[in-house]
GUKOL-501802 format. One record per residue (C-alpha): residue in one letter; y negated, z negated, x negated; residue number from 1. Coordinates in pm, whole numbers. Each point is the difference from the previous one (the first is absolute). Layout:
BEGIN
<atom rest="a" v="Y" w="Z" u="X" nr="NUM"/>
...
//
This chain:
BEGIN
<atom rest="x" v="-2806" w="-2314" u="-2659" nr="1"/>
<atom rest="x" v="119" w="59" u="-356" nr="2"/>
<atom rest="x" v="351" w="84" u="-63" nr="3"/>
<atom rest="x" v="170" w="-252" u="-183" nr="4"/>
<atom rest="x" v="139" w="178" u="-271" nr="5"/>
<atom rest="x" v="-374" w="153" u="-88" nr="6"/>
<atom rest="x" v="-145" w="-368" u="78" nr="7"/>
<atom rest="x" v="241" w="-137" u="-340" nr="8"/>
<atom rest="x" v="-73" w="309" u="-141" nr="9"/>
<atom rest="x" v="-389" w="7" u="-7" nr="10"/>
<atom rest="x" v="103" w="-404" u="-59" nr="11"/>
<atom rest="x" v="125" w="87" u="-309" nr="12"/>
<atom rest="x" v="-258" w="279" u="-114" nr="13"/>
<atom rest="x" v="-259" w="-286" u="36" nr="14"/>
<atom rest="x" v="180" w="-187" u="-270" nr="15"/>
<atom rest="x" v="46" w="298" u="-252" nr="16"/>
<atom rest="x" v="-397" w="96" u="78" nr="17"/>
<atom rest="x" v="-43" w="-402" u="-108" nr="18"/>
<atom rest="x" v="228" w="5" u="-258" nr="19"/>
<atom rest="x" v="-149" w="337" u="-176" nr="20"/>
<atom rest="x" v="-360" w="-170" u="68" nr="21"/>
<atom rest="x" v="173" w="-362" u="-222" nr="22"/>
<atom rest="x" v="140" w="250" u="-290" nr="23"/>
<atom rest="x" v="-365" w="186" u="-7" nr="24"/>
<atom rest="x" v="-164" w="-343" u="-30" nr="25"/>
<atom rest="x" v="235" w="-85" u="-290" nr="26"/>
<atom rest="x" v="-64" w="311" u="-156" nr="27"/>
<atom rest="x" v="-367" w="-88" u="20" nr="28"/>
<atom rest="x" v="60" w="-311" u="-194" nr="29"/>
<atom rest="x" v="204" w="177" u="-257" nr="30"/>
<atom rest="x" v="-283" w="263" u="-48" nr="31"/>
<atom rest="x" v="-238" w="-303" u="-4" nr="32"/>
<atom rest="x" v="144" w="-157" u="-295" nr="33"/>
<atom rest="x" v="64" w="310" u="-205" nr="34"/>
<atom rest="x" v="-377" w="17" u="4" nr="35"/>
<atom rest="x" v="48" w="282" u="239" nr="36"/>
<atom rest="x" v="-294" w="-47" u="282" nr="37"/>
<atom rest="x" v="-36" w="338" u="144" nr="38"/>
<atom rest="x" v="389" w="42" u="51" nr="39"/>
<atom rest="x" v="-5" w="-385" u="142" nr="40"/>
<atom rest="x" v="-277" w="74" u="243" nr="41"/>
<atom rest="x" v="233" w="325" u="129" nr="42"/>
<atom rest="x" v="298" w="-183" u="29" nr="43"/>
<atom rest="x" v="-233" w="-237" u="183" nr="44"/>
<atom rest="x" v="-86" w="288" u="229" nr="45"/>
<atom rest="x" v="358" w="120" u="82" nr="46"/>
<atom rest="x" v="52" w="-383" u="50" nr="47"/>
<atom rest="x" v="-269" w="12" u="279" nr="48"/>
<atom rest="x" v="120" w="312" u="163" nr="49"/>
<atom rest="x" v="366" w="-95" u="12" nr="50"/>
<atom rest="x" v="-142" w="-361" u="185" nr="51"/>
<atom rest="x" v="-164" w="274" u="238" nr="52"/>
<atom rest="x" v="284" w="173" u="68" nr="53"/>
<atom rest="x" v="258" w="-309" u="52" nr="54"/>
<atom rest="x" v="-289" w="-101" u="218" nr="55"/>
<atom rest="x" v="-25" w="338" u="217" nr="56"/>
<atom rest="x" v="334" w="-37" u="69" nr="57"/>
<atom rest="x" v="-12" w="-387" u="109" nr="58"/>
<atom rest="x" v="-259" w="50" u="238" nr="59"/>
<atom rest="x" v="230" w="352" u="145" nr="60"/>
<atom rest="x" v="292" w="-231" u="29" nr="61"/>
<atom rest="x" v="-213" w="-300" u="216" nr="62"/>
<atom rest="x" v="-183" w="306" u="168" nr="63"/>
<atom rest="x" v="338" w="173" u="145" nr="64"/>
<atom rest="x" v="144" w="-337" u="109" nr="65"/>
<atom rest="x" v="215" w="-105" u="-301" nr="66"/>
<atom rest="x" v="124" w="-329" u="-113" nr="67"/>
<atom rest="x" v="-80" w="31" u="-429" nr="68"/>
<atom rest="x" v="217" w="-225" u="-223" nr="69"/>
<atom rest="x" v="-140" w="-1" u="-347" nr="70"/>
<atom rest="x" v="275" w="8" u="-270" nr="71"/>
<atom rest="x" v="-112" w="-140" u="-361" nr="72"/>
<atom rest="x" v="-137" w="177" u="-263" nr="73"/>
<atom rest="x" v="183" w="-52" u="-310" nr="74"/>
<atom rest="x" v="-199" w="-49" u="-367" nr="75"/>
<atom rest="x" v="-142" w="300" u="-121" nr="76"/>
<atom rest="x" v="73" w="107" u="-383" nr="77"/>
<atom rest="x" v="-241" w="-75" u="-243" nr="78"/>
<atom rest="x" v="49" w="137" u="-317" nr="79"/>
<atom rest="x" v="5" w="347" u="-121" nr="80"/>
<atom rest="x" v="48" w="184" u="-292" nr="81"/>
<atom rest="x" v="-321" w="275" u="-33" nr="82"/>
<atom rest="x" v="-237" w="109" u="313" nr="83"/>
<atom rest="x" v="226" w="277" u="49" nr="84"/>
<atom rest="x" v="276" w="-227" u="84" nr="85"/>
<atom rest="x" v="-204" w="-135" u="251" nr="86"/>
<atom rest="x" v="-108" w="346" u="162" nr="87"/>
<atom rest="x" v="328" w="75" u="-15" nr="88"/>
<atom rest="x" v="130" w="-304" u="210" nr="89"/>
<atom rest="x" v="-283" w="40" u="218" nr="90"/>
<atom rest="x" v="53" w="358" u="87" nr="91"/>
<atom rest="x" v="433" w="-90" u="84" nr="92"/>
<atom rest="x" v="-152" w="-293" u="227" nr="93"/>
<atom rest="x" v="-188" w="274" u="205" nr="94"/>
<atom rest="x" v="283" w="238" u="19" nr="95"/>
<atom rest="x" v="205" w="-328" u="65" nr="96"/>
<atom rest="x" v="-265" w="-5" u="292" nr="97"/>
<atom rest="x" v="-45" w="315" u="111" nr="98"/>
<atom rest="x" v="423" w="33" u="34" nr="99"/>
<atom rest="x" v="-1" w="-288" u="218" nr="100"/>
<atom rest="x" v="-326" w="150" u="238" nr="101"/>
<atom rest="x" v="194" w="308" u="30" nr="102"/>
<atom rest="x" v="347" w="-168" u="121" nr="103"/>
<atom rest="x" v="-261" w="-207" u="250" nr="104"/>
<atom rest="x" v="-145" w="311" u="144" nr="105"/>
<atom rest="x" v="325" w="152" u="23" nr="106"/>
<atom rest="x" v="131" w="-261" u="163" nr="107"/>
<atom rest="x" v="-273" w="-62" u="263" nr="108"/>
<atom rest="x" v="58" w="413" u="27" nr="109"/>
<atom rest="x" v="348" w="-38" u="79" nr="110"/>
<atom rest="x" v="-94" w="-302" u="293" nr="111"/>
<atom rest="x" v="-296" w="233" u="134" nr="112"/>
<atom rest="x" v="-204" w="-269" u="-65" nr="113"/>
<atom rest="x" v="-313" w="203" u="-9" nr="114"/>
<atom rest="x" v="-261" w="-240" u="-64" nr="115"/>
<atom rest="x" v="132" w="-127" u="-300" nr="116"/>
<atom rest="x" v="79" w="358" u="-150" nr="117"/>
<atom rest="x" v="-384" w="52" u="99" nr="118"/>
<atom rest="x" v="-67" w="-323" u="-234" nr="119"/>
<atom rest="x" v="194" w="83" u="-297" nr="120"/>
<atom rest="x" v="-134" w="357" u="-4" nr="121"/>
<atom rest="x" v="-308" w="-187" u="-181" nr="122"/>
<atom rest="x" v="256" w="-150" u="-278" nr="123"/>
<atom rest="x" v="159" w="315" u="-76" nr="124"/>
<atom rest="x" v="-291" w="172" u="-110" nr="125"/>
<atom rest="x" v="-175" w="-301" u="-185" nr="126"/>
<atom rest="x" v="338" w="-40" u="-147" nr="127"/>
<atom rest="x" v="-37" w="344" u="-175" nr="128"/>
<atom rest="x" v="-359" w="-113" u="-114" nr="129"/>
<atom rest="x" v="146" w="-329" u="-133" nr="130"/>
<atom rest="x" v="300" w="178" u="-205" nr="131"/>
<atom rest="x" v="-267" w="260" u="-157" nr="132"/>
<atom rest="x" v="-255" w="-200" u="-98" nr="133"/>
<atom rest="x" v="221" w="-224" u="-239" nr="134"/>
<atom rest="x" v="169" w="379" u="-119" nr="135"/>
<atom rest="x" v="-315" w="107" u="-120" nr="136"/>
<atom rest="x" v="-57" w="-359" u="-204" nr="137"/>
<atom rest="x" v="311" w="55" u="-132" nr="138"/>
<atom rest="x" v="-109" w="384" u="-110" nr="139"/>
<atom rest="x" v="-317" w="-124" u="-175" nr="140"/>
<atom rest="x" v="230" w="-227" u="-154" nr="141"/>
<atom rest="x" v="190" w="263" u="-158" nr="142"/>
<atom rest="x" v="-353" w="195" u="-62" nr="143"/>
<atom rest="x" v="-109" w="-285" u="-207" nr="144"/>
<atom rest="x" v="316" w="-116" u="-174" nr="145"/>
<atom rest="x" v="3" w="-242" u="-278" nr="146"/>
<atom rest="x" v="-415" w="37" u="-6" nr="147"/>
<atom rest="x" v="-155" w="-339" u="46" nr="148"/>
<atom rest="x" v="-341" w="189" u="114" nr="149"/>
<atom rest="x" v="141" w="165" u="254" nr="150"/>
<atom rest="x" v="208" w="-304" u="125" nr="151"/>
<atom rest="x" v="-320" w="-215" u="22" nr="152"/>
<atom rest="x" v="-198" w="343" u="174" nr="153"/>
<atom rest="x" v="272" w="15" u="231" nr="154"/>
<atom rest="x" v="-31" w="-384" u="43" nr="155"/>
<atom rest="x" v="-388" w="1" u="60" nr="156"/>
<atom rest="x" v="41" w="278" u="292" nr="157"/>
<atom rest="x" v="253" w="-156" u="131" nr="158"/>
<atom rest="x" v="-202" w="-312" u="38" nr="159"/>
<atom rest="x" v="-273" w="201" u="215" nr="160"/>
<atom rest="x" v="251" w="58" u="312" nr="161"/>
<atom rest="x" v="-161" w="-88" u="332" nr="162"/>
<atom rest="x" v="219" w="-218" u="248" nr="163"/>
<atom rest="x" v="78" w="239" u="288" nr="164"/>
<atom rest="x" v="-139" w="-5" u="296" nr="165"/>
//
């Protein structure tokens, strides 16, 4: 059996995962009408992966025996000022994230709840690859600065990124 304490906790780490997946999907449609389809089709990506993880975590929850009660997920912002400001955003929701992953695992740590420190070993490390991938968009950005070229470059790789596996 799951503690309870880690049960509302992993509860409430499926909701951020969902709500970070709602903002990415937003940020999609933002990209989408600045004309912007290679960003959109990455923020459609991160939207996919956050689903995955939200969804790792449900099926973790059911798996040890817990009882889930899904909280809302609020509306998601939907305008922004320059694709930097919405890197930028991005990149504070996954350190947003990864803050509240680390106070999970060191609370299942603190409840020797093994199995679920096990689990979230998998979140801490993809947590690193989420936080780095959007600082290295954001240091292109700088590369390219004001240079339309290299925004619409940056735009047309960005638009080639695979959907995990």
């Amino acid at each position: 059996m799951i503690p309870p304490n880690v049960e509302k906790a992993i509860a409430g780490q499926i909701n951020q995962e969902l709500t970070a997946a709602y903002t990415y999907l937003a940020m999609a449609a933002w990209f989408d009408r600045q004309s912007l389809d290679g960003f959109a089709h990455w923020m459609q990506m991160q939207y996919q992966e956050e689903t995955a993880h939200g969804m790792r975590l449900f099926r973790y929850l059911l798996d040890r025996g817990g009882k889930l009660e899904l909280e809302g997920i609020g509306k998601p912002r939907i305008e922004y000022a320059s694709v930097r400001e919405v890197f930028e955003t991005a990149l504070e929701q996954e350190r947003e994230n990864s803050r509240s992953i680390n106070a999970l695992y060191e609370l299942a740590g603190s409840l020797n709840d093994y199995p679920t420190i096990s689990h979230l070993q998998w979140f801490l490390d993809e947590q690193v690859e989420e936080e780095k991938s959007i600082e290295d968009v954001l240091a292109l950005l700088d590369r390219g600065g004001d240079d339309p070229s290299a925004l619409l470059y940056l735009n047309d790789k960005m638009g080639a990124r695979a959907a995990a596996v």
